[in-house]
PAFI-337330 format. One line per 8 residues: number of its first residue (from 1); their letters; for each residue x, y, z of C-alpha. Coordinates in steps of 0.001 Angstrom, whole numbers, plus 500000, padded with zeros to 6 digits. Layout:
BEGIN
NUM	A	X,Y,Z | ...
This chain:
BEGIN
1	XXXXXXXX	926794,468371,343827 | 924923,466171,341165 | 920810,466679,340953 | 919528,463294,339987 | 917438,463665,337022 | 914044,462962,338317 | 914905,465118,341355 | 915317,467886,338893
9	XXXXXXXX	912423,466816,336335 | 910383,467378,339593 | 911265,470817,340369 | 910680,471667,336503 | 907302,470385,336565 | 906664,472410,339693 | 908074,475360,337976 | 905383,474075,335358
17	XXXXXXXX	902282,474269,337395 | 903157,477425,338910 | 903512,479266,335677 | 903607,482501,335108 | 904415,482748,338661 | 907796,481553,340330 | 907514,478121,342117 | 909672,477653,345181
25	XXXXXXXX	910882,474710,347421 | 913353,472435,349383 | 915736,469172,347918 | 915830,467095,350996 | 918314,464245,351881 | 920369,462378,354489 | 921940,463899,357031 | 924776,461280,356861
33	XXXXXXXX	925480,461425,353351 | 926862,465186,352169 | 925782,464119,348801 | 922291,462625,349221 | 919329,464507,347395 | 915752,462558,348139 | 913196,464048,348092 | 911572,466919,346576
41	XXXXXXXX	909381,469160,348982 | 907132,472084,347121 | 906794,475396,349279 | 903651,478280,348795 | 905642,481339,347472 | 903822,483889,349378 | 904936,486924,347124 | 901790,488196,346363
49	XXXXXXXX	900129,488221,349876 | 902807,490182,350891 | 902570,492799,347908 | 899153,493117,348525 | 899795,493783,351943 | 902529,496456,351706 | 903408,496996,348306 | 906473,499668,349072
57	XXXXXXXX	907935,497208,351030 | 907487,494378,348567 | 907272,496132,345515 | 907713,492070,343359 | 904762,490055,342773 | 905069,485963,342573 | 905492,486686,338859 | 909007,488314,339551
65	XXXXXXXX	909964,486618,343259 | 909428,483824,345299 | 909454,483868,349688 | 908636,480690,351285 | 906019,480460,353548 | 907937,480465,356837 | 905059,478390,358657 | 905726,475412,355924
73	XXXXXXXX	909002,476421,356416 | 909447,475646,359985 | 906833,472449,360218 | 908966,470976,357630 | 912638,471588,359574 | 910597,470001,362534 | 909375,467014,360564 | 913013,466477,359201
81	XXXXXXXX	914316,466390,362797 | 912626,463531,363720 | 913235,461646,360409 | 917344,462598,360480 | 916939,464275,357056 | 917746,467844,356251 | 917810,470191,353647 | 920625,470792,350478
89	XXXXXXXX	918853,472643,348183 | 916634,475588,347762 | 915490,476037,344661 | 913089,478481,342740 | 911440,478972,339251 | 912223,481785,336632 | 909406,482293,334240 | 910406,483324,330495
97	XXXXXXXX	913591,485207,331639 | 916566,482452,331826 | 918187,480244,334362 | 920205,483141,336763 | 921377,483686,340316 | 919724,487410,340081 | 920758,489679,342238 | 917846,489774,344424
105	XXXXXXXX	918796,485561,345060 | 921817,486752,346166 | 920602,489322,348531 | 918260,486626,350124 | 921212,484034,350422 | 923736,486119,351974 | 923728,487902,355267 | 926640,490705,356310
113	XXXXXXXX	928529,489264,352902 | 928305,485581,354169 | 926624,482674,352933 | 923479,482903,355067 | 922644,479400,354871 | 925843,477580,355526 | 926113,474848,353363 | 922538,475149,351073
121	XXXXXXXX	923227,474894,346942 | 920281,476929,345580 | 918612,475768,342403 | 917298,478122,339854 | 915096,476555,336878 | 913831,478466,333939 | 910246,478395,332788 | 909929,478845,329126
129	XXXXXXXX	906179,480344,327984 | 905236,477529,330497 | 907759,474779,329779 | 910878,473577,331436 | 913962,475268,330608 | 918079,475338,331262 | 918513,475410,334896 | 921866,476477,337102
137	XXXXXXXX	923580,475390,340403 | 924487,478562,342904 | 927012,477667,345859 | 928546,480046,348089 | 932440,480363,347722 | 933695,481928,350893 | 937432,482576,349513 | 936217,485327,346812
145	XXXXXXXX	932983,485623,349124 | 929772,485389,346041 | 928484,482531,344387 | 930087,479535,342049 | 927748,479464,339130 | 926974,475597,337744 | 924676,475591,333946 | 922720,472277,333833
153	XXXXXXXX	921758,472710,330325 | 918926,470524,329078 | 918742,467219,327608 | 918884,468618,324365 | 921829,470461,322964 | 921813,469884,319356 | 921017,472902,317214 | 920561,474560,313506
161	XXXXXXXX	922680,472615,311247 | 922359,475186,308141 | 922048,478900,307677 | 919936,480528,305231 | 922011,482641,303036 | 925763,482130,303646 | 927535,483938,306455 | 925871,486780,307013
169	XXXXXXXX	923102,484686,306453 | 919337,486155,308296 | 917372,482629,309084 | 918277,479196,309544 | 916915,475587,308468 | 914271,474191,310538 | 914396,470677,309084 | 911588,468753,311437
177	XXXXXXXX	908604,469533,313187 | 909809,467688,316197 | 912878,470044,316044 | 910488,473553,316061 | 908846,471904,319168 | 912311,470877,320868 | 912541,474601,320169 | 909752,476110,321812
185	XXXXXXXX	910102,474003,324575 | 912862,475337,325631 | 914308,472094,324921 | 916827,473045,322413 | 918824,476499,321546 | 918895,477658,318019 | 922249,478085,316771 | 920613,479979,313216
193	XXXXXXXX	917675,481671,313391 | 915576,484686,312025 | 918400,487569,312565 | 916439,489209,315088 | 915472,486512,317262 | 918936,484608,317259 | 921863,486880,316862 | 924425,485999,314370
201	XXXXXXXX	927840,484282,314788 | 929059,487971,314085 | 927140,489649,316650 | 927377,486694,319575 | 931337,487197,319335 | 931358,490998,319413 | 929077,490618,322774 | 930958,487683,324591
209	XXXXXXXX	934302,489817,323174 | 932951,493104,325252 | 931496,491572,328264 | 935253,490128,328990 | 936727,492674,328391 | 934778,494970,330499 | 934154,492558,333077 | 930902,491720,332905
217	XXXXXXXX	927836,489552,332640 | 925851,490468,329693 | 926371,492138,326453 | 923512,493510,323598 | 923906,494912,320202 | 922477,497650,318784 | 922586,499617,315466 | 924376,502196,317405
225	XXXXXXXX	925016,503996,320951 | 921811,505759,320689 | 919633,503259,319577 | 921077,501240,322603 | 920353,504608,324823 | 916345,504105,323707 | 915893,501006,323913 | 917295,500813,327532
233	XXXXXXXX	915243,504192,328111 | 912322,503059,326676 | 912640,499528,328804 | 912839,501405,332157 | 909886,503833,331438 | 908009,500858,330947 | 908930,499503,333871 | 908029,502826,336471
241	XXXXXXXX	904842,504297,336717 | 906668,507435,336995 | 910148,507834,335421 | 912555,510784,335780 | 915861,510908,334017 | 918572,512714,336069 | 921206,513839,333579 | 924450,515426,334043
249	XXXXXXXX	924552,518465,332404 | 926799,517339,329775 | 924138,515155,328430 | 922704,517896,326387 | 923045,515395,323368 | 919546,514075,324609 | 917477,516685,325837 | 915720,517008,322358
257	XXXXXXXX	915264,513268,322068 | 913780,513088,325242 | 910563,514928,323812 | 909831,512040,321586 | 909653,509399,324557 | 907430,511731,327115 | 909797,511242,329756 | 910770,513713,332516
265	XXXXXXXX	914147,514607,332717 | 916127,516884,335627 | 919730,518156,335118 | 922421,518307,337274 | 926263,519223,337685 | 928976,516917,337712 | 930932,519251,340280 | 927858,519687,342521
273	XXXXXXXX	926328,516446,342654 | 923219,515231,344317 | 923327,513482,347357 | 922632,510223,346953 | 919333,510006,349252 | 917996,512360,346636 | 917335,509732,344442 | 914626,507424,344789
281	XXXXXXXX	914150,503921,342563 | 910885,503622,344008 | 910224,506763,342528 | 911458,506006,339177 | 914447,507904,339713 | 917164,507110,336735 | 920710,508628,336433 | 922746,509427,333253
289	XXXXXXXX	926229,509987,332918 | 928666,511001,330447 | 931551,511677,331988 | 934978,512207,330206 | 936685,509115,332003 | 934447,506527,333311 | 936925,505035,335489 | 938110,507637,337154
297	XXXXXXXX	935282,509101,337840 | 933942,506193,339497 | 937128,506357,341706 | 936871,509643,342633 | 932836,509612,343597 | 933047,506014,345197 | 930659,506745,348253 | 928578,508576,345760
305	XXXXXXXX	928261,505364,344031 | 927998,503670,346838 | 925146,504667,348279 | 922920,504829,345018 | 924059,500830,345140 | 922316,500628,348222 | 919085,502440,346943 | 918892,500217,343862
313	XXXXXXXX	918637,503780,341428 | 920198,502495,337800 | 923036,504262,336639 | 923932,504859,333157 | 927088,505623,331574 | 927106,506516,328139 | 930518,506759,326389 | 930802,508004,323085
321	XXXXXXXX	933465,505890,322164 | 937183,507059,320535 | 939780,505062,318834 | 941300,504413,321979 | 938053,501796,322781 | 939798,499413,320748 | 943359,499287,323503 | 942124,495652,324300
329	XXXXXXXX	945378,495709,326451 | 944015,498339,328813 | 942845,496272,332086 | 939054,497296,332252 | 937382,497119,336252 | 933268,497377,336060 | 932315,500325,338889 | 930817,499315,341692
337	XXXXXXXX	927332,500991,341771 | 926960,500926,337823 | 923905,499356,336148 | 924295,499725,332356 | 927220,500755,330775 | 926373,502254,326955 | 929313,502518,324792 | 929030,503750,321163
345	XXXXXXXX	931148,501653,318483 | 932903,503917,315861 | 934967,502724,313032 | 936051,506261,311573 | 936001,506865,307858 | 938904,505763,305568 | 939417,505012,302294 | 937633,501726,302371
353	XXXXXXXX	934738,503001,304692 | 933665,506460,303256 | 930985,506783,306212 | 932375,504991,308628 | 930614,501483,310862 | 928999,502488,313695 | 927229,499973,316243 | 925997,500684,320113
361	XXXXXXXX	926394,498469,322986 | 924945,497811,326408 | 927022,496439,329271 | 925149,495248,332636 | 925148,492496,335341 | 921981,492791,336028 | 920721,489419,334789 | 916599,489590,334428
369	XXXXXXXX	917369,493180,332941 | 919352,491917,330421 | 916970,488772,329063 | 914185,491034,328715 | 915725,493520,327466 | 917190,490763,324976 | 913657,489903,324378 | 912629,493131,323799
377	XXXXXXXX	915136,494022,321005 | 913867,490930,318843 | 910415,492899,319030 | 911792,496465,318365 | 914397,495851,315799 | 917303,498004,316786 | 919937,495328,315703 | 922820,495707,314741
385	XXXXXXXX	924186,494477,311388 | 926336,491255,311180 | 928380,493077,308544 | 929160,495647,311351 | 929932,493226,314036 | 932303,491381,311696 | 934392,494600,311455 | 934177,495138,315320
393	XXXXXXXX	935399,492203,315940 | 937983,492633,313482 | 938956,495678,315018 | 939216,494230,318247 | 941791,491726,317048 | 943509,493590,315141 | 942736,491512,312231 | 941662,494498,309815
401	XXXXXXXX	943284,492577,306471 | 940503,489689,307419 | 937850,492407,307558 | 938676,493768,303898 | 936607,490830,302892 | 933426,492124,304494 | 933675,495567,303201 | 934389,494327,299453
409	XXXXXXXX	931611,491616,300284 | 929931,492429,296759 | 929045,491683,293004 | 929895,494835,292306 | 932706,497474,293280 | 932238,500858,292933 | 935048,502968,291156 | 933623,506022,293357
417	XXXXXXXX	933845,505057,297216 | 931656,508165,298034 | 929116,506653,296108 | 925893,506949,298711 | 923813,503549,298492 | 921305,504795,301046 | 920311,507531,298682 | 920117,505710,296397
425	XXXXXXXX	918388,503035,297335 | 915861,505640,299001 | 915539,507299,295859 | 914376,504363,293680 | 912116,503210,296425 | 910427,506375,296098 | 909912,506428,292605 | 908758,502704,293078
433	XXXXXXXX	906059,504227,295904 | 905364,507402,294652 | 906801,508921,297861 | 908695,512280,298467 | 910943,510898,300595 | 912448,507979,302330 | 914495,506656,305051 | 916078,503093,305856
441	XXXXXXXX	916347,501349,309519 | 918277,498404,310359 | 915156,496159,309936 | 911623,495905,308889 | 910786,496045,313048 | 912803,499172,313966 | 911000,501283,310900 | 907761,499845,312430
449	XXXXXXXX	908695,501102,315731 | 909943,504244,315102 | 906927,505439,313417 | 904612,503552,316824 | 907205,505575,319083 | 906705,508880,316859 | 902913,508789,317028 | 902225,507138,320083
457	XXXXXXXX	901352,509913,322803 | 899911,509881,326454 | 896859,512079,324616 | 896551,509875,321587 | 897057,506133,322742 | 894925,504234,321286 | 895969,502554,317757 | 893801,500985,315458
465	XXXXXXXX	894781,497635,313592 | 892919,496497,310603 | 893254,492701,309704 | 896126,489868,310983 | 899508,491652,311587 | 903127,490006,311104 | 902954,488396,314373 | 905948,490265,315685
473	XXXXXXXX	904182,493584,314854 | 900938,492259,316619 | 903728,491363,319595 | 904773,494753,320151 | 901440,496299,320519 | 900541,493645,322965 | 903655,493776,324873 | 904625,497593,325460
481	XXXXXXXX	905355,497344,329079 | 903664,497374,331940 | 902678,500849,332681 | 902270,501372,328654 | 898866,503705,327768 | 898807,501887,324442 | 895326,501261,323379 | 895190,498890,320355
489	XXXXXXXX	892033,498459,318541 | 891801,496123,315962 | 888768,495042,313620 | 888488,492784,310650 | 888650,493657,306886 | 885192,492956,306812 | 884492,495344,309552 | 885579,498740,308546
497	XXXXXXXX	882205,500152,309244 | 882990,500301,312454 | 886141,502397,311732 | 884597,506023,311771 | 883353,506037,315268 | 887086,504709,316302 | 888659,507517,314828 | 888417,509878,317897
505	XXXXXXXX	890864,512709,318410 | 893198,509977,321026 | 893653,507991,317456 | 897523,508150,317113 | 897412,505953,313654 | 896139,503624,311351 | 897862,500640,310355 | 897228,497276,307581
513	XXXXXXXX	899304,495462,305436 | 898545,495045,301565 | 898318,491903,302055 | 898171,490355,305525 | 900653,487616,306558 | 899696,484708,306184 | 896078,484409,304962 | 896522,486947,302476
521	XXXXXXXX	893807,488971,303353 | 893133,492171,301208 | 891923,495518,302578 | 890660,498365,301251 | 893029,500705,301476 | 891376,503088,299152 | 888277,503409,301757 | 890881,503268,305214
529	XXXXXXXX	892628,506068,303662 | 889885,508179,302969 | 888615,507945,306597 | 891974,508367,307945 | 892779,511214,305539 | 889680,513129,306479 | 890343,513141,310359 | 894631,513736,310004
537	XXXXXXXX	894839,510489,311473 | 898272,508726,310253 | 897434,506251,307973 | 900247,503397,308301 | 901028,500649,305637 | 903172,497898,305637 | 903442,497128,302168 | 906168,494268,302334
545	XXXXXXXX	904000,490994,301313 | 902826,492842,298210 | 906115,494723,297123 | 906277,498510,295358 | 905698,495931,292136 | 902261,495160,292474 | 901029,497973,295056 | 901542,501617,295653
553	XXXXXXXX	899383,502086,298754 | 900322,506539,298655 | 897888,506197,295846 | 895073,505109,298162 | 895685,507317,300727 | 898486,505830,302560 | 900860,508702,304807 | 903619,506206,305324
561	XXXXXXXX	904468,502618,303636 | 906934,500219,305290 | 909302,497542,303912 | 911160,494792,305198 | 913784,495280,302749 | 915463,491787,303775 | 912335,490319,302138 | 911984,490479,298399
569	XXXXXXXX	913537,493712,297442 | 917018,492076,298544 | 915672,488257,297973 | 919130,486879,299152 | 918417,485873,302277 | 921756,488189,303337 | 920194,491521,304188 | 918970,493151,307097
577	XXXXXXXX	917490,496433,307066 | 914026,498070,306577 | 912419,501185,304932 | 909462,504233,305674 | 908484,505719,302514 | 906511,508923,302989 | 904148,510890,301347 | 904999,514315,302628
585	XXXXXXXX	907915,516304,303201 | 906656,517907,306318 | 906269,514567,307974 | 909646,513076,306559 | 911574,515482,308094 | 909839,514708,311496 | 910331,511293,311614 | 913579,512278,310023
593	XXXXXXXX	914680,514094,313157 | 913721,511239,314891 | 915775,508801,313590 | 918722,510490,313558 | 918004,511772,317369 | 918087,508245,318008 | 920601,506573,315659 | 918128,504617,314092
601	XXXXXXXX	920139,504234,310557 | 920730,501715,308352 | 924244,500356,308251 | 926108,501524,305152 | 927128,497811,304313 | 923635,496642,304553 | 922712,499759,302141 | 925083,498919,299648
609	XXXXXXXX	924376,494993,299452 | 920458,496358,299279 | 921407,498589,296136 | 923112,495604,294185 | 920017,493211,294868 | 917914,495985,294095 | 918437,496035,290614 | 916990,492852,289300
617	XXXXXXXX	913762,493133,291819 | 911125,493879,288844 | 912229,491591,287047 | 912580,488934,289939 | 909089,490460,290976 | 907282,489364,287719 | 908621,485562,287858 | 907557,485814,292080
625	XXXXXXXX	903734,486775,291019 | 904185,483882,288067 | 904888,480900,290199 | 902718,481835,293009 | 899837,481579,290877 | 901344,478159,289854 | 901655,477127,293214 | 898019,478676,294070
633	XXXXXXXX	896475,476844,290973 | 898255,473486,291832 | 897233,473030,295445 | 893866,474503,294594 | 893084,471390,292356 | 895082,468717,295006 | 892515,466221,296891 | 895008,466388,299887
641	XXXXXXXX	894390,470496,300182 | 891247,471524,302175 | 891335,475327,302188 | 894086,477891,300325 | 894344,481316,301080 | 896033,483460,298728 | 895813,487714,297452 | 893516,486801,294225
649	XXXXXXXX	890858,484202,296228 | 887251,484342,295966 | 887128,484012,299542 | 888672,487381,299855 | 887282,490819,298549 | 888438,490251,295242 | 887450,493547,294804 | 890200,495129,296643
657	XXXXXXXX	892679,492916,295568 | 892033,493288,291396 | 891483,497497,292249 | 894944,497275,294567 | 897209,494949,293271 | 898853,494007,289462 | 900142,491082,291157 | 899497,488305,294045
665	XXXXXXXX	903096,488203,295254 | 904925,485300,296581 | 902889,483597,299906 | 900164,481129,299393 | 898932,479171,302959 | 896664,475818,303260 | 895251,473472,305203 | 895551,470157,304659
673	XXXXXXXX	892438,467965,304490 | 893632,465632,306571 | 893936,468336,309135 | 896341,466752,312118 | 899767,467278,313365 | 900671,463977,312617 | 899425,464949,308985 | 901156,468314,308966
681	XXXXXXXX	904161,466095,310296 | 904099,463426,307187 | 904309,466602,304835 | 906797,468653,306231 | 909516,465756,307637 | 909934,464489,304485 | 912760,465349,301517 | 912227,468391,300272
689	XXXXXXXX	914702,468566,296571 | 914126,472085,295999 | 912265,473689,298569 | 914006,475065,301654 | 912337,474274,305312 | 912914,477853,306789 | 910691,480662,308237 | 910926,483609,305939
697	XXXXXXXX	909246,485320,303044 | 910792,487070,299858 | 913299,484892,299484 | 914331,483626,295549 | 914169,480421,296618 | 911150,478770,297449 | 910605,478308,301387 | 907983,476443,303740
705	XXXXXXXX	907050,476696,306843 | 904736,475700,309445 | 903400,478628,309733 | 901093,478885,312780 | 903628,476341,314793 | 906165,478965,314554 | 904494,482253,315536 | 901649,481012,318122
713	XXXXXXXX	902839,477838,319230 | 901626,478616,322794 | 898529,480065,321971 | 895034,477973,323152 | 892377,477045,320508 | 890012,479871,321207 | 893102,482535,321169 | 893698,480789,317504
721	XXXXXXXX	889660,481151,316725 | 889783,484336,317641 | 892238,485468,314721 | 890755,482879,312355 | 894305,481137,312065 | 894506,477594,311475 | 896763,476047,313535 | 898508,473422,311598
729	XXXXXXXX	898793,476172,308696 | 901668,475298,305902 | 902746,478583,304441 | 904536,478838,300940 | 906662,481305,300166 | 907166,481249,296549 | 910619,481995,295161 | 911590,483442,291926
737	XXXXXXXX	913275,480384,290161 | 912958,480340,286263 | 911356,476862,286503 | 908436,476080,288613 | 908087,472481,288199 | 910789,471326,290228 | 908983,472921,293285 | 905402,471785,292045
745	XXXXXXXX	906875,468251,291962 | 908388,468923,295639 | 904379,470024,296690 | 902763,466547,294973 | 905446,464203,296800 | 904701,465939,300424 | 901293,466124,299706 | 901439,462306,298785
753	XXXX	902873,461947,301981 | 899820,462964,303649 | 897488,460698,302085 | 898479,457071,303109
C-alpha cells in the first residue's frame, strides 16, 4: 500500500501539533477499492487520563504511548457505516525517538499471535524536536506470523558531501544554511558529522556487521565492553525510580563498579536460580548474566526466560569476548527473553598491536531503547574510535593485510613497538598543566562525564555552573534522566558573589571553562578556586578553548582541567579522544580506579596519532593566538560587524583575561549589523576559498560556523535571552595557517555579501 503524499503530510502535521506527546488516528477510504486512502481522521490519545487514573496499570504517559479514545473510536466506525467507507490505516506519532514498530505497537496489534485487526497497515511517523520525520509502513504477515516493515524515508535524502579530515575524519562540511535546517528538520540525514553525533563509516559497518550476524535490530559502539555495561546501566537507573541489579554470582567483575553509580545490586546462583515471578520490572528489577555459553544457556533455562519475557524484566548478557567471536561462520540465534546483549571486542596483542584494540558493543531489539540510548552516547562520549572499528571490521572479514594500513596510519613509525603514547602524551600534558597526573578518554565528553559520574552523589547533587557551557556539556546536565537528583546551578561571570552561599555541603563540584564557547567569556578562576578550595568542593575546568599554551588553570586553584584533545592539541581534524589533568595524586588515583572499573580508556591508535600532532602544538599555538587577533582586529573595524566577542574584549573582564591568559586562542563570534537570517544566509552561502564551512574548533585550518543555528536551533527567543546568545551568531574558528590574508580576504568578500 502507497500513502498519498498529502495523506501522509497530514498525519505529520498532526504528529506536529501534538508534540512532545504522541498523536494518534485513522486513514479512511473506500470500501470497494482495497487500495483507496481518503481521508485523514485525528483521534484524542487518552494516555495520560489513564496514567493518572491507575498508573501501575498504565505505567506510559502520551509522551511515550498513544490509546484511542474508544468513544471517537466507535462514533466514527458508525459514521463510516452509513457512508460505505472504512478504515486501512492506524497510525501514531513517535516524538524524538525514530520511525519504529516498537514492541509495545506490536503487542496492541496482535491478539493470541494474530493480526488483531485483520487487514489494518499501521503507520508510525517520527517527530523530530517538533518536526516531521522518516516514517514506516507495519503489515501483518501471517506466514512468519509478525510484521513486514516498509521505511518511507523523507523527501530529502541527500547528505554530507565532504568529511573533515580524511577517513577517519571527526566532522563533516555543512556547505548551506538551508542544508543545517534540512538537517534539523529531520528533513535530511547526515552522512559526516561531528564524530559523536554521526558515527563514522568505520563504526556504522562494524554495527550493521554485528546486528546480522547476531540477528538483530540494533547495534551501538562503545570504547569497550564496560563502557557499553555503564552506559546501558546508567540508562536504566535513569529510567526506574528504584533500580536493583540482580547479578549472577559470576559477575563479581562489577561489584566494585557498582559503588560509583549508587545502584543496588542482589546476587544470585546460576545453579539455583530465581523464579521468575521474583522479579519485578515495575520494581526496577534488572538481571545480569555472564554465563560461559550464551546459547546454551538460553536453551537449557528456556521457561526461565520465558517467563521474565512475559514480565518485561531486561536481561543482560555480558560476554567477555575470545578469539572465537570472530567464527563469522558460526550460525548465531538471538534468545528469546534477552534484552541487551553486551559483548566485549578484543583484538589480542601482537607484534603490530603491543596493547591490543579493544571496543564494547550492545546488541538489542528493543527499538525506543536503542535511539535513546543512541542519543544518549552522543551526550556521554563513550565512543568508540574509528581506528578501532576499522580493525574490527577487518577482523571480521578476514581482511587483516587491509587493516595494516590503519595501524601504520602515521608520520612517524616507531623503531620500539612498546613505545607507550598514552604516557606519554599524559606526561607532557602534565608538564604543560602543572598537574601530577593525567588520564585520557575516548573524547572530550566521556572525561567530562566521568568526573560528573565520580562526584555526583544522592547527598551531594547539586552542581554549580559558572558562565555558557559547550552546549553538549550544558545538555548533559539538563538531560540526566528522569528520576536524576542532579541539581545544576548556574550563575553568570558577573555573578560570583552569589557563589559562597551556593557552596553548601550537597555541592558535588564546580565547573567553567577558560574561556566559554562561543562568546568568549572570561572568569575568574583565581577567585572560583579560592572559594571552592576553601570548602573541598571540586573545582572543575575545562580548559580546551584556551589550550595548556595560554592557561594553566591548577595555578588558580583548579582540582581537575579537561581537554578535548581532538581540538587544538591534535589540530588535524583526525583525532578523537579527551584528557583530565589533575592536581593531586590522591584524587588521580580515584578517578583512576574509575576509569579503568569502567573501561573508559583511550584507544591506543588514537594515543599514538595524539603524540605525533602533539609535537608541533606550541608552535602551532603561537600562530593560532596570532591570527585570531587578526581576525578580531579586522571584523572589529568592518561596517558590516555589529558586536564581536572575543578572550581580550573590553566588554569582558579584561582583568581576568590579561591575569589568566598569555594568549586569546583561536574563536572569535559576531553579529552582523544587518542582523537577519536572510543576512546570516548571504554570508555564509557564498564561496568560501580558504575557509572551511564546518562545526568545530582547534582545527589548523580556519572554520565557520553558524554557531547558534547549530547548537539551539529549537530553542525560543526568551530561552536564547536567557543565555545572552545571539541567535544568528557566526563563529570563527581561527586556524593556524602561516598566512592570514587569504582568510581575511575570505571575511571582506562574505561580509560584502551582506551589505547589498
Amino acid at each position: 500500500m502507497r500513502i498519498p503524499e498529502n495523506i501522509l503530510a497530514e498525519c505529520h502535521a498532526h504528529g506536529v501539533d501534538a508534540y512532545p506527546e504522541e498523536s494518534c488516528g485513522f486513514i479512511v477510504g473506500s470500501l470497494d477499492d482495497v487500495e483507496s486512502l481518503e481521508t485523514v481522521y485525528p483521534m484524542r490519545n487518552i494516555m495520560n487520563e489513564l496514567h493518572k487514573e491507575d498508573p501501575k496499570q498504565y505505567p506510559r504517559t502520551g509522551r511515550d504511548g498513544y490509546m484511542i479514545d474508544p468513544r471517537e473510536h466507535m462514533k466514527l466506525e458508525n459514521f463510516l457505516k452509513k457512508i460505505g467507507k472504512q478504515i486501512k490505516v492506524i497510525y501514531h506519532s513517535h516524538p524524538d525517538v525514530g520511525a519504529y514498530f516498537s514492541e509495545k505497537d506490536k503487542e496492541d496489534a496482535l491478539w493470541n499471535g494474530n493480526a488483531r485487526y485483520p487487514g489494518i497497515i499501521f503507520l508510525v511517523c517520527a517527530t523530530n524536536k517538533g518536526k516531521p520525520g522518516d516514517a514506516i509502513l507495519a503489515s501483518f504477515n501471517s506466514t512468519v506470523c509478525d510484521f513486514d516493515i516498509t521505511e518511507i524515508p523523507t523527501k530529502t535524502t541527500t547528505t554530507s558531501s565532504e568529511l573533515l579530515g580524511g577517513n577517519f575524519g571527526i566532522s563533516g562540511i555543512l556547505p548551506s544554511l538551508e542544508f543545517i535546517q534540512e538537517w534539523k528538520n529531520g528533513k535530511r540525514e547526515l552522512e559526516y558529522g561531528y564524530f559523536r553525533f554521526v558515527p563514522p563509516k568505520q563504526i556504522k559497518n562494524l554495527q550493521h556487521q554485528l546486528a546480522v550476524l547476531h540477528q538483530t535490530r540494533h547495534a551501538l559502539a562503545y570504547s569497550s565492553g564496560k563502557s557499553a555495561l555503564l552506559e546501558l546501566l546508567s540508562y536504566l537507573h535513569d529510567s526506574f525510580s528504584l533500580t536493583t541489579l540482580n547479578l549472577d554470582s559470576r559477575s563479581t567483575f562489577i561489584t566494585d563498579a557498582l559503588k560509583s553509580l549508587e545502584i543496588y545490586s542482589q546476587p544470585f546462583s546460576l545453579n539455583n536460580l530465581p523464579k521468575g515471578d521474583s522479579f519485578s520490572a515495575k520494581n526496577g528489577d534488572v538481571i545480569l548474566l555472564t554465563p560461559e555459553d550464551p546459547q546454551n544457556f538460553v536453551q537449557e533455562e528456556k521457561k526461565w526466560f520465558e517467563e521474565l519475557n512475559k514480565l518485561r524484566v531486561p536481561v543482560i548478557f555480558y560476554e567477555e569476548t575470545t578469539f572465537g567471536f570472530w567464527q563469522t561462520d558460526i550460525q548465531r540465534v538471538w534468545p528469546n527473553g534477552l534484552t541487551y546483549w553486551i559483548l566485549d571486542l578484543i583484538i589480542p596483542k601482537s607484534i603490530d598491536l603491543p596493547s591490543g584494540i579493544a571496543g564494547g558493543i550492545i546488541l538489542s531489539k528493543k527499538d525506543r531503547q536503542m535511539a535513546e540510548l543512541s542519543e544518549l552516547r552522543k551526550r556521554r562520549g563513550a565512543v568508540l574510535s574509528a581506528r578501532n572499528a576499522e580493525l574490527f571490521c577487518e577482523k571480521l572479514t578476514g581482511n587483516m593485510q587491509s587493516a595494516k594500513s590503519t595501524i601504520e596510519n602515521s608520520e612517524e613509525h616507531e623503531t620500539k613497538v612498546s613505545y607507550n603514547h598514552e604516557k606519554a602524551v599524559t606526561k607532557k600534558l602534565c608538564e604543560w598543566e602543572n598537574a601530577t597526573s593525567g588520564l585520557l578518554f575516548p573524547s572530550g565528553m566521556a572525561a567530562i562525564m566521568a568526573l560528573m559520574t565520580l562526584f555526583r552523589k544522592k547527598r551531594k547533587p547539586r552542581l554549580i555552573v559558572i558562565g555558557l557551557l559547550y552546549s553538549e556539556t550544558y545538555s548533559l546536565l539538563m538531560n540526566s534522566g528522569e528520576h536524576s537528583t542532579f541539581d545544576p546551578i548556574f550563575i553568570g561571570l558577573e555573578e560570583l558573589e552569589l557563589l559562597p552561599e551556593l557552596l553548601t555541603k550537597n555541592t558535588a563540584m564546580v565547573i567553567t571553562e577558560t574561556i566559554t564557547n562561543p562568546l568568549c567569556g572570561v572568569p575568574d578562576l583565581e577567585r572560583i578556586g579560592k572559594l571552592a578550595n576553601s570548602q573541598g568542593i571540586p573545582f572543575l575546568v575545562d580548559n580546551t578553548l584556551a589550550s595548556p599554551a595560554n592557561c594553566q588553570p591548577i595555578n588558580w586553584g583548579a582540582d581537575y582541567v579537561i581537554h578535548s584533545t581532538t581540538k587544538y592539541l591534535s589540530g588535524t581534524n583526525d583525532h578523537a579522544g579527551g584528557a583530565v589533568l589533575v592536581k593531586c595524586p590522591e584524587k588521580a588515583n580515584i578517578l583512576m580506579k574509575f576509569q579503568k572499573n569502567w573501561g573508559l580508556v583511550i584507544s591506543d591508535l588514537e594515543a599514538k596519532i595524539l603524540w605525533q600532532r602533539m609535537q608541533d602544538f606550541e608552535e602551532r599555538m603561537i600562530r593560532f593566538n596570532k591570527n585570531n587577533l587578526a581576525i578580531v582586529n579586522f571584523l572589529e573595524a568592518h561596517s558590516a560587524v555589529k558586536n564581536v566577542y572575543y578572550a581580550f574584549s573590553p566588554n569582558n573582564s579584561s582583568s581576568h583575561a590579561k591575569k589568566l591568559l598569555t594568549g586569546s586562542g583561536g574563536v572569535v563570534s559576531f553579529v552582523l549589523k544587518n542582523n537577519t537570517e536572510d543576512n546570516l544566509q548571504n554570508f555564509y552561502d557564498g564561496k568560501f576559498s580558504s575557509i572551511i564551512k564546518a562545526p568545530t574548533l582547534g582545527s589548523n585550518q580556519t572554520l565557520v560556523c553558524p554557531y547558534t543555528m547549530l547548537t539551539h536551533y529549537h530553542d525560543s527567543d526568551e530561552d536564547l535571552q536567557e543565555i545572552e546568545l545571539p541567535r544568528y551568531l557566526i563563529r570563527i574558528a581561527s586556524g593556524s595557517e602561516k598566512e592570514i590574508q587569504p582568510i581575511i580576504s575570505d571575511l571582506n568578500s562574505a561580509l560584502a555579501r551582506t551589505t547589498h
